[in-house]
N, C-alpha and C positions, 0 to 999 in steps of 0.2 A: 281698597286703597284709601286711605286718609285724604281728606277733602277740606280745606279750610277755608270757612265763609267769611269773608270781611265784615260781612255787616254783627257778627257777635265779637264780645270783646269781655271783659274778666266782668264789667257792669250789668252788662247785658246779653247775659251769655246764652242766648233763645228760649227761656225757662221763668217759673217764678223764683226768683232770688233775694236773700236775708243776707244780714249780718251772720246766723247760725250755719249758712252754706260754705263749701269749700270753695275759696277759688280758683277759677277754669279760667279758659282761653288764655294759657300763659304756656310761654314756651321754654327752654328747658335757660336758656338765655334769660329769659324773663325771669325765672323763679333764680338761678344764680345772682342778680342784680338786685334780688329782692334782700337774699342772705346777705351779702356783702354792706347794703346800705344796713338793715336791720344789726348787723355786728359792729359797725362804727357808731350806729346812735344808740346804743345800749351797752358800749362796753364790752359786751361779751361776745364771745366767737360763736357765729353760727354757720350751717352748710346743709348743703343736701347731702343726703345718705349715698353710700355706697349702695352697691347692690347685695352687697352680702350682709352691709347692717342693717336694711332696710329689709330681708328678707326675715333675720334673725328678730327682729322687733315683730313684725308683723304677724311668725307663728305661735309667740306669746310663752316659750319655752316650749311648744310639742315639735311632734314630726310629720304631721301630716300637713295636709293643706289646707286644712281650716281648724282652726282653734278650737272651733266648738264640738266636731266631730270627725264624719267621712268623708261626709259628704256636703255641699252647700246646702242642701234642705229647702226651706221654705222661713221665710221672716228672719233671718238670718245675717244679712245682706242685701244690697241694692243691688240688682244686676239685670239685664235683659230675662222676663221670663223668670225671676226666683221667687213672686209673688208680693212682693213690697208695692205699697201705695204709689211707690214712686219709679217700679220697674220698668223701661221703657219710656219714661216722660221726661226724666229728671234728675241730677242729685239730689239725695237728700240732705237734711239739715244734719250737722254732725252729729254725733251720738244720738241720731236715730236708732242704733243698734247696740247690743250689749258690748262692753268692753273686751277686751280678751284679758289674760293674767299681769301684764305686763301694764295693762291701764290706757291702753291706745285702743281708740274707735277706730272704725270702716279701714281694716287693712286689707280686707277681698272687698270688692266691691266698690260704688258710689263712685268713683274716681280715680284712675290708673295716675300715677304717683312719680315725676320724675327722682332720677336717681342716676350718679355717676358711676357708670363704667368702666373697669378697662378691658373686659372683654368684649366691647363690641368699636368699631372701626371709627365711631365719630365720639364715645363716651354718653351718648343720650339712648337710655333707656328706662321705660316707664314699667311699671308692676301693678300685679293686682286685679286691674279688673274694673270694669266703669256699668253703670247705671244701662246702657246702653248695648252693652256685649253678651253674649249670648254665657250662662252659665257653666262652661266646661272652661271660659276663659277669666272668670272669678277665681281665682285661686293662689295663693301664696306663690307658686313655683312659677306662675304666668310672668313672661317678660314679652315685651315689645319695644325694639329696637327704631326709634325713629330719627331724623332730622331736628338739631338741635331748637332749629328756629321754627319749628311746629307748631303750630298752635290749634285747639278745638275746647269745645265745650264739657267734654269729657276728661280732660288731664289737666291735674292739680298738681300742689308740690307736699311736702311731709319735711320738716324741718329739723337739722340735730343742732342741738347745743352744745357745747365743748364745755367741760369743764376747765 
């Protein structure tokens, strides 16, 4: 069951943390309010993904569940147990890992990914797969259904732009 510590927060989110990190301890609330401000100061429409553009971005045009093969492998991704520097300790820094076809870093792994919903009963559900979780739940088709106002060190956001 999902556990959230007060004392981590998107600064200091129980880890070594850079500007090249994703930010965590944001809730699905949080990263909505983030879009919303970011598309009035910039002019341009931004939003979180759907769960189907998010899933479609993420296999980089293939059909499996990882871009790069069958399997998650080894150096591949950041996940509990996949072998990365940072498996079990930490996210890594972004484009830690190779791109997929489509130009986007860490879409298994490193940080499970808010995204909106409508098949699930509140609209919050994350993808992917975090630094943390055990490697059978790295993967493209991985979803987890949470409480919009969650928050942990392990889930970030992925941002769309509208043209």
């Amino acid at each position: 069951e999902p556990v959230w510590q007060d004392q981590l927060n998107w600064r200091t989110p129980g880890y070594a943390n850079t500007d090249n990190h994703p930010v965590v301890c944001i809730s699905q609330r949080d990263a909505t309010a983030y879009v919303n401000w970011l598309s009035e100061a910039s002019g341009n429409k931004y939003r979180l993904p759907s769960e189907t553009e998010w899933e479609y971005a993420a296999r980089g045009g293939k059909e499996n569940d990882y871009w790069w093969g069958d399997s998650v492998g080894t150096g591949n991704a950041n996940c509990g147990w996949c072998g990365s520097q940072w498996s079990n300790i930490s996210a890594a820094p972004v484009a830690s890992f190779d791109r997929n076809s489509y130009g986007l870093f860490d879409t298994v792994g490193n940080v499970w990914e808010w995204t909106v919903s409508s098949a699930s009963n509140n609209g919050a559900v994350v993808r992917g797969g975090a630094w943390n979780f055990a490697p059978r739940l790295a993967r493209v088709s991985t979803r987890m259904e949470l409480d919009p106002t969650f928050r942990a060190n392990y889930i970030g956001m992925r941002v769309v732009r509208e043209r």
